[in-house]
C-alpha positions in Angstrom: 39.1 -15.0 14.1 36.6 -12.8 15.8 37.3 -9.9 13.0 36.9 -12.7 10.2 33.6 -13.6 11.2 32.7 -10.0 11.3 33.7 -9.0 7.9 32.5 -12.3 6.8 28.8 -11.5 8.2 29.4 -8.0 6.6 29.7 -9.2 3.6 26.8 -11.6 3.9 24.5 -8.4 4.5 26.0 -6.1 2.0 25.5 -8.6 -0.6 22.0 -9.3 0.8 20.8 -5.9 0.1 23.0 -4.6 -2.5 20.8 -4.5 -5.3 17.7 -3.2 -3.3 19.8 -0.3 -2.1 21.1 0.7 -5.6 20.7 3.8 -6.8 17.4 3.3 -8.3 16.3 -0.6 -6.7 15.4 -3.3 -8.6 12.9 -4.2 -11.1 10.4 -6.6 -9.1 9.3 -9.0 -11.8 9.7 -11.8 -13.8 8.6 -10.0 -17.1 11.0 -11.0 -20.2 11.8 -7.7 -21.8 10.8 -8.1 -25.6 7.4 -6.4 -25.9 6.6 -5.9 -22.2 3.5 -4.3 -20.7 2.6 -2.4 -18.0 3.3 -3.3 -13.8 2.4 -0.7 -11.3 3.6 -1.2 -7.9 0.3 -1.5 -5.2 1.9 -2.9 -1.8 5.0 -4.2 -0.3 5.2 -6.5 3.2 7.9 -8.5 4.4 9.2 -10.6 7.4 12.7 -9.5 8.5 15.3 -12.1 8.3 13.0 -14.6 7.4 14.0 -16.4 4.6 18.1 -16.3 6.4 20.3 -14.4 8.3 19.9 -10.9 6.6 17.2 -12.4 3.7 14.3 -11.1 4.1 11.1 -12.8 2.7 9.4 -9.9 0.9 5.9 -10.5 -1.2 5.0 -7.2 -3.4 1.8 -6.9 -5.0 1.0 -4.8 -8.5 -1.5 -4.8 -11.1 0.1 -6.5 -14.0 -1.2 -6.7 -17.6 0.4 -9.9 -18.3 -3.2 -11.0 -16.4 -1.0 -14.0 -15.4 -4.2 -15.8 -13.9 -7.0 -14.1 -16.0 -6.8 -10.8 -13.9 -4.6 -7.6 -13.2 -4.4 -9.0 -9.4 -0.6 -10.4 -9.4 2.1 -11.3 -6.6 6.0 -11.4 -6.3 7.8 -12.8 -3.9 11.4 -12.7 -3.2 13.0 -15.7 -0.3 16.5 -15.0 -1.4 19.5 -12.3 -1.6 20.0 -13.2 -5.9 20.0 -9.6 -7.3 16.7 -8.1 -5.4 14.6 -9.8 -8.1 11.2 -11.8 -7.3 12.0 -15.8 -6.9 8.5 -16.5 -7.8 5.7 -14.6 -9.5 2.1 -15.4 -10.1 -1.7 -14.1 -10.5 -4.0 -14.3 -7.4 -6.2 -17.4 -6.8 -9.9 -17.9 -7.3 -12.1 -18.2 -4.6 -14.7 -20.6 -4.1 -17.9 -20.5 -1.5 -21.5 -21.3 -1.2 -22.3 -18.1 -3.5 -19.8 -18.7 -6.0 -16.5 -18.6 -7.9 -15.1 -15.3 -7.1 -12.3 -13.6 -9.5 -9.7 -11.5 -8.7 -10.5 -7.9 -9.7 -7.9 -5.3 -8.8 -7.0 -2.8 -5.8 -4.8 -5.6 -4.3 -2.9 -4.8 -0.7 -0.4 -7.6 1.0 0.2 -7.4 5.0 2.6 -9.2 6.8 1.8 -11.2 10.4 5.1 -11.6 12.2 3.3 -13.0 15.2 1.8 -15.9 13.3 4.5 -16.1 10.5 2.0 -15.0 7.6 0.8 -13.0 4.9 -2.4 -12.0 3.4 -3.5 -10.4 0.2 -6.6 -8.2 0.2 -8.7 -7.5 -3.2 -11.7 -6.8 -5.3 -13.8 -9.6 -6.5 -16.1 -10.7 -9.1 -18.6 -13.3 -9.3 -18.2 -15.8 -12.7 -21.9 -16.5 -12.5 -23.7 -14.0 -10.7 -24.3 -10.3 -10.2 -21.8 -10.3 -7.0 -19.2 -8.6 -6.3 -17.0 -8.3 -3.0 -13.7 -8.5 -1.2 -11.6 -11.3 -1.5 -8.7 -12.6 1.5 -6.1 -15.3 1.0 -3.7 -16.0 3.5 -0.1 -18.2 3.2 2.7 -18.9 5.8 6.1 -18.1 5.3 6.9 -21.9 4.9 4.4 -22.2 2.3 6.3 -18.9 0.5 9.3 -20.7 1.4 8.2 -24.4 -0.5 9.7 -24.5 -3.4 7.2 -27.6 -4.0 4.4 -25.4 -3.0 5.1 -21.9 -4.5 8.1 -23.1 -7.8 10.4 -21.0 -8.9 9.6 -18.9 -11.8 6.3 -17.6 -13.6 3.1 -19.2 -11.9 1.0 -18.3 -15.2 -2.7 -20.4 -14.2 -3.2 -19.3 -10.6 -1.3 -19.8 -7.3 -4.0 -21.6 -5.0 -0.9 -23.5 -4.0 1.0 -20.5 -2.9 -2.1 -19.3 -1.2 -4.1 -22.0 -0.1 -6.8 -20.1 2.3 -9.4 -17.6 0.6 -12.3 -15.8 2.2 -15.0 -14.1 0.0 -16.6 -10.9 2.7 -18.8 -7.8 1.8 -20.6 -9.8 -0.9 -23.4 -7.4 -2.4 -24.9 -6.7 -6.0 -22.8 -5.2 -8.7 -25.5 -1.6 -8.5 -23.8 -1.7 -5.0 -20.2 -1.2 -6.3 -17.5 -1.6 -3.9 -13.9 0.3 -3.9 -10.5 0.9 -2.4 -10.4 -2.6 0.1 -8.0 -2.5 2.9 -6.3 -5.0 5.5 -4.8 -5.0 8.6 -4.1 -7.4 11.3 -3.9 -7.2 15.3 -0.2 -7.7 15.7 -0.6 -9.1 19.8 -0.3 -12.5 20.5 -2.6 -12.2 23.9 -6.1 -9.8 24.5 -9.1 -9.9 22.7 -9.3 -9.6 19.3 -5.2 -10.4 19.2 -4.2 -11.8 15.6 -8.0 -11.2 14.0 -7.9 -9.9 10.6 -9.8 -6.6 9.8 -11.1 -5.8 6.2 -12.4 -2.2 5.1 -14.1 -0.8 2.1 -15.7 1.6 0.3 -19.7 0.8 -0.8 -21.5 2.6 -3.1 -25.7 2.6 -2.3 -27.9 0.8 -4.6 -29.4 4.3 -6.2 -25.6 5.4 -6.4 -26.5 8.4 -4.6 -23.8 8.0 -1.4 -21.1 5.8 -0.4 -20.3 4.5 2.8 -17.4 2.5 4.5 -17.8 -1.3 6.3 -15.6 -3.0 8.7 -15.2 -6.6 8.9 -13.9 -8.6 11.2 -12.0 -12.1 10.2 -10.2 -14.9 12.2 -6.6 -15.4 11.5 -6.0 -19.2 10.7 -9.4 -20.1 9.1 -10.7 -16.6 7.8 -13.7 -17.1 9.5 -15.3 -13.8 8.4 -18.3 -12.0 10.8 -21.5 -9.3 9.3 -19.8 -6.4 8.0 -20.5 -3.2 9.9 -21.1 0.2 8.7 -18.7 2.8 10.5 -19.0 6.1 8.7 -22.1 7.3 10.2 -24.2 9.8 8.1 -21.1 10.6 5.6 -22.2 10.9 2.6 -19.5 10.3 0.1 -16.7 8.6 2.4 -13.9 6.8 0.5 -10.6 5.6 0.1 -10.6 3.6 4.1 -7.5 2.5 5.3 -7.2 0.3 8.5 -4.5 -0.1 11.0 -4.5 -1.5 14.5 -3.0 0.0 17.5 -0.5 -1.8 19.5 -3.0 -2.1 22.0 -5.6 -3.7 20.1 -7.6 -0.9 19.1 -9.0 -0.4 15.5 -8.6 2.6 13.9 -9.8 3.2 10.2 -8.9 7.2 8.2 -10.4 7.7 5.3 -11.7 10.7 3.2 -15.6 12.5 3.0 -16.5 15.3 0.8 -20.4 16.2 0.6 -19.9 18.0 -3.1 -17.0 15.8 -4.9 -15.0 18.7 -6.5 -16.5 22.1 -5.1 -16.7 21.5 -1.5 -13.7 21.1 0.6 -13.0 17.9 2.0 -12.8 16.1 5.7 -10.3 13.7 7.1 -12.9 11.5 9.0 -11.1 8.7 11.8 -12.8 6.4 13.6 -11.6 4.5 16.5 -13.5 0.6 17.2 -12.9 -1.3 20.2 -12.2 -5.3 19.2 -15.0 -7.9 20.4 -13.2 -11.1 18.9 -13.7 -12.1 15.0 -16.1 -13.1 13.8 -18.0 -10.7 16.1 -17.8 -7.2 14.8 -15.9 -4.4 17.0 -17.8 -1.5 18.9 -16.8 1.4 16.8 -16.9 5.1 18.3 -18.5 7.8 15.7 -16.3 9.6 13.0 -14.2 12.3 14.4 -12.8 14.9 12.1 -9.0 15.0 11.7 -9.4 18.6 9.4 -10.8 20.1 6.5 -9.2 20.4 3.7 -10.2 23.4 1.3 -8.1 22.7 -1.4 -8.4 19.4 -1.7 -7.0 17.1 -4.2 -10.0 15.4 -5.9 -8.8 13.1 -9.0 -6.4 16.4 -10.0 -3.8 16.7 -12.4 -0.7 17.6 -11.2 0.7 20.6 -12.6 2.7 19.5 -15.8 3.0 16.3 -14.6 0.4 14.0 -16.6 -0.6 12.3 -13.4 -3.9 12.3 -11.5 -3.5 12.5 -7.3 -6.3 12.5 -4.8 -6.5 12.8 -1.2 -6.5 9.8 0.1 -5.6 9.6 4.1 -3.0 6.8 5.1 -1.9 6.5 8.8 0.2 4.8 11.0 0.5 4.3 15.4 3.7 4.1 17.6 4.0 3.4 20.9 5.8 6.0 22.9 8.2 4.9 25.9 6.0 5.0 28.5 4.6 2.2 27.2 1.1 3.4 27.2 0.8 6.3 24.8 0.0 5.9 21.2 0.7 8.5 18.4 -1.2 8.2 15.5 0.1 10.2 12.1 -1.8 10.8 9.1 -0.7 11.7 5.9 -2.0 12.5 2.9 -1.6 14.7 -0.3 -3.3 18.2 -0.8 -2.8 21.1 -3.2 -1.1 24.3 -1.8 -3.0 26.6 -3.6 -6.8 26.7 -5.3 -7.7 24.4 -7.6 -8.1 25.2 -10.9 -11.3 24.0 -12.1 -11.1 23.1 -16.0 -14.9 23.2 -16.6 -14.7 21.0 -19.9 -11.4 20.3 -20.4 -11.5 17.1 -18.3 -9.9 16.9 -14.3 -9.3 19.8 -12.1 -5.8 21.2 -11.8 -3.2 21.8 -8.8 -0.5 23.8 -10.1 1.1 22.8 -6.7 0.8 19.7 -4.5 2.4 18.5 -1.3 3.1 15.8 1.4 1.4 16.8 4.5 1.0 15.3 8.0 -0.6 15.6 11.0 -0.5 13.6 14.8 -2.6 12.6 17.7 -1.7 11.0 21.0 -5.3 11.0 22.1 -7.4 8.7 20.0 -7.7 11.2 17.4 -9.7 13.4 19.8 -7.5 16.4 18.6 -4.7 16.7 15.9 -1.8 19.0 15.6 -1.2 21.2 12.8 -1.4 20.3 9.3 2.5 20.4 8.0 4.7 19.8 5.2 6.7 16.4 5.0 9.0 18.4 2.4 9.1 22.1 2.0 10.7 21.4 -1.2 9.8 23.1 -4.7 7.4 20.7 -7.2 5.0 18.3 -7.0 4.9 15.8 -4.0 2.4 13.1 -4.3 1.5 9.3 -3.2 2.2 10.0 0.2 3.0 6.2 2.4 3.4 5.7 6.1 4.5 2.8 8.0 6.0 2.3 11.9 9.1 0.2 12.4 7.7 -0.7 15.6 10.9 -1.9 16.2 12.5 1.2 16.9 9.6 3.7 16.8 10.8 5.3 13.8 7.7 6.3 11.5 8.7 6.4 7.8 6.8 8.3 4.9 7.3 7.2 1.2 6.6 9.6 -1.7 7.0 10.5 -5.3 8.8 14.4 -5.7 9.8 16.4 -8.9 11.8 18.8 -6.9 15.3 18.0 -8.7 14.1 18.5 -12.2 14.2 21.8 -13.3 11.1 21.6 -15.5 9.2 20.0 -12.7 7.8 17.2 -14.3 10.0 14.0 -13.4 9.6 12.2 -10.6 12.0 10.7 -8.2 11.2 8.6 -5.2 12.3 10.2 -1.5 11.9 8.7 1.7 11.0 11.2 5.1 11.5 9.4 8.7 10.2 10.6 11.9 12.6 9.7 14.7 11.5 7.8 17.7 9.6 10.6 20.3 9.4 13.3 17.8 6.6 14.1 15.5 9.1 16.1 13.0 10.2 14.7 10.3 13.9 14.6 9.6 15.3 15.4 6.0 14.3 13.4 3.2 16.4 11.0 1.7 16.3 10.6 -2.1 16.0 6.7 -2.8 16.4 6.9 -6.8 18.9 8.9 -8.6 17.3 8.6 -11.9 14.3 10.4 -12.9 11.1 8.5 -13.8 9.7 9.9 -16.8 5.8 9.5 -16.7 5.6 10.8 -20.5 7.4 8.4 -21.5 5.7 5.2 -22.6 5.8 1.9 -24.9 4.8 1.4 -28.5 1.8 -0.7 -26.5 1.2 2.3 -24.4 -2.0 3.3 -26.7 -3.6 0.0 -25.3 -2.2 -1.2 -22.0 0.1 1.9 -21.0 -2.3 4.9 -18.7 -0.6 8.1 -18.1 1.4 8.2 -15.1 2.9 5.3 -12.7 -0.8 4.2 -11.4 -1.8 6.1 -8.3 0.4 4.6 -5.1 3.7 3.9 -3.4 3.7 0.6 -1.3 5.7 1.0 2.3 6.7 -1.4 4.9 8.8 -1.1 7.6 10.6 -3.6 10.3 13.9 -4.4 12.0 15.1 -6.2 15.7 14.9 -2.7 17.7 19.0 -2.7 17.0 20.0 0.7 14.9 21.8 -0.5 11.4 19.3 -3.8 11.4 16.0 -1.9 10.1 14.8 -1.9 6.7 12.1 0.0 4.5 11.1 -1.3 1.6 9.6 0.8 -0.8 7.5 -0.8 -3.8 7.3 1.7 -6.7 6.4 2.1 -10.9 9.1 3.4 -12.2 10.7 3.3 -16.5 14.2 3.4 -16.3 14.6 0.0 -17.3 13.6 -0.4 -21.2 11.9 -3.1 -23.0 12.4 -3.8 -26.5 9.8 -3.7 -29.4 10.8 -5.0 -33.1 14.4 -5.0 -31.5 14.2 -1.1 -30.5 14.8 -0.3 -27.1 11.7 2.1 -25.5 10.6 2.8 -21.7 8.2 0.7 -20.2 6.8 0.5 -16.7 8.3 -1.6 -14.2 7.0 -2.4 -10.4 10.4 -1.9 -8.3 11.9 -2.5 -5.2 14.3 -0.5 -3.0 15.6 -0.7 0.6 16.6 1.8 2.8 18.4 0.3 5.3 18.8 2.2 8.8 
């Protein structure tokens, strides 16, 4: 009876997962396949077990050029085990405040809240009738995702304000004040100051154009009750690409990337540590320290023969240790192995040779290790992603590699994993036996088809803290699934989803 049931809830998970952990995952949209355009994967969150024993309630973001609400900002959401495919699909909502109607733009990020049962979606936004622009929030619950009445089945073509009913419009500014590369995060405690608030970075240009800064923001949870952005980059002149987690003790902690001659000069790592003061109010933030200097860095670089262009853009992650009071902190982030080669009028630099690199801290970020390879493996590595199964402690890194094609120019998508009180990773695990051909394209490629699979790899990791019941989910563009155009079968890019169960 007892070995029944066993097999039985076996089987359950097997089929749960089985299509997630094929060989090359699953295609993550709705798209019908004559004449498709273009997905590219942006983010991946998910609540483990969720949606039922072993089903998971995963919501992916990509830009899609369907522009199933009016924009590229679109959503998928998967609360069953049918084939690893979304149950529900739709553009991102408008928002509405005392400014005005703000439009999704682009640059979209999803985060999950376990805690509180809930998801949010960070973005650009555009102002329908003025000369605004700023960061948009929206935030659903898992019953909501799970509401068949309020998210249906299927294609959600005009908008999704059903799907996510709460929107907050921060960082408002003038368009001459551009802003760039939005991020979210959310304190994962359920007791402390600051436990549950909502943090939102991002990347603002001056109005001369002349430097860009980043700003923190600090939002309430339930209501999205958003405080005075804060500036957090001190004198850094051109600081970009911010990305925002919080430490298992409530501490903020934003990476992001500074260069003070886009190009020529090397480059800094810059992190910044903030003490939480409860949103709206804005957290005390500590000045920039320097993780390193990178003197090769990638700056919008193509990559070798691949017809992609990388930059450095710093992602990080924090695990508590087993003492139950220290906190590493890893960053990763792509750079080129050797010099750039500057193509002085032949359009972007070139790295004949990028990699996966990491580096830790167990102080704050007050000092870092060593700068070291993910992958000593040949070809290009690129799109570096890190996320904690804070379940475990296991610390996984997601990234593009051309290592197993002998011309060095298609990708495949590998998985690294740091085990729990090591700051080695182990060896990489290759998550997609096909290769992804990024010269390959559509007959619509001319018009809605760029070069490459966009520029990111989304990551999220969770389990119960039991080995065999973790799972990382890696969103990703990949071709291997055709379309078909005047009944001829070409490539076309896909957002997918795989799992990596562990």
């Amino acid at each position: 009876m007892r070995l029944g049931l066993l097999l039985f809830l076996v089987s359950i998970a097997a089929h749960a997962q089985s299509a997630c952990t094929g060989a090359n995952g699953s295609r993550f949209n709705l798209e019908p396949r004559p004449n498709a355009v273009v997905q590219a994967a942006r983010s991946v969150a998910f609540l483990p077990n969720r949606a039922g024993p072993n089903i998971d309630l995963v919501v992916a973001t990509a830009t899609d050029e369907r522009s199933l609400a009016g924009s590229p900002d679109s959503f998928y959401a998967q609360r069953s085990a049918e084939s690893c495919v979304p149950d529900f699909e739709g553009g991102l909502p408008f928002i509405s405040n005392i400014v005005d109607l703000f439009a999704p733009d682009g640059s979209t990020t999803v985060v999950a809240d376990p805690a509180r049962d809930a998801f949010f979606i960070v973005d650009l936004r555009f102002g329908q009738n003025t000369d605004e622009n700023g960061v948009g929030i929206v935030r659903t619950t898992s019953a909501n995702l799970l509401s068949n009445a309020a998210c249906p089945s299927g294609t959600q073509s005009h908008g999704s304000a059903s799907c996510w009913p709460l929107g907050a419009v921060t960082n408002i500014t003038t368009l001459n004040a551009f802003l760039d590369s939005p991020h979210i995060a959310v304190d994962p405690r359920t007791s402390g100051k600051g436990a549950g608030d909502v943090y939102v970075v991002v990347a603002q240009r001056s109005a001369n154009g002349s430097n860009t800064g980043i700003s923190l923001t600090a939002c309430t949870n339930t209501t999205l009750h958003c405080g005075t952005s804060t500036s957090i980059s001190g004198g850094d002149a051109q600081a970009d690409f911010p990305f925002v987690q919080v430490r298992p003790d409530g501490g903020i902690t934003i990476s992001y990337r500074n260069t003070t001659f886009p190009k020529v000069n090397p480059e800094e790592i810059k992190f910044v540590y903030c003490t939480p003061n409860g949103a709206p109010a804005a957290p005390t933030c500590n000045s920039p320290l320097v993780v390193t200097t990178e003197n090769n860095p990638e700056f919008a670089s193509l990559l070798g023969d691949v017809p992609m262009i990388d930059a450095l853009y710093p992602r990080h992650a924090h695990r508590l240790e087993s003492d139950g009071k220290t906190v590493t902190t890893f960053v990763v982030y792509d750079r080129c192995d050797v010099a750039i080669i500057q193509q002085n009028g032949l359009g972007s630099p070139f790295c004949p040779k990028s990699d996966v690199v990491m580096t830790s801290s167990t102080n704050g970020g007050a000092s870092w290790s060593p700068v070291s390879k993910v992958s000593p493996a040949t070809g290009q590595q690129f799109f570096a992603n890190v996320a904690t199964d804070i379940s475990t402690g296991t610390v996984n890194i997601a990234y593009y590699s051309t290592e197993n094609d002998s011309f060095q120019q298609r990708a495949q998508v590998f998985l690294a994993q740091v085990p729990p009180g090591s700051t080695t990773p182990g060896t990489p695990r290759l998550l997609t036996s096909a290769f992804g051909d990024v010269q390959a394209s559509s007959p619509l490629a001319v018009l809605l088809q760029p070069a490459g699979f966009g520029d990111r790899l989304g990551l999220a990791a969770a389990g119960s803290g039991t080995a065999g019941q973790s799972r990382a989910y890696v969103g990703f563009t990949w071709n291997n699934v055709f379309g078909t155009y005047g009944g001829v079968p070409s490539a076309d890019m896909n957002n997918h989803l795989s799992v990596f169960p562990y």
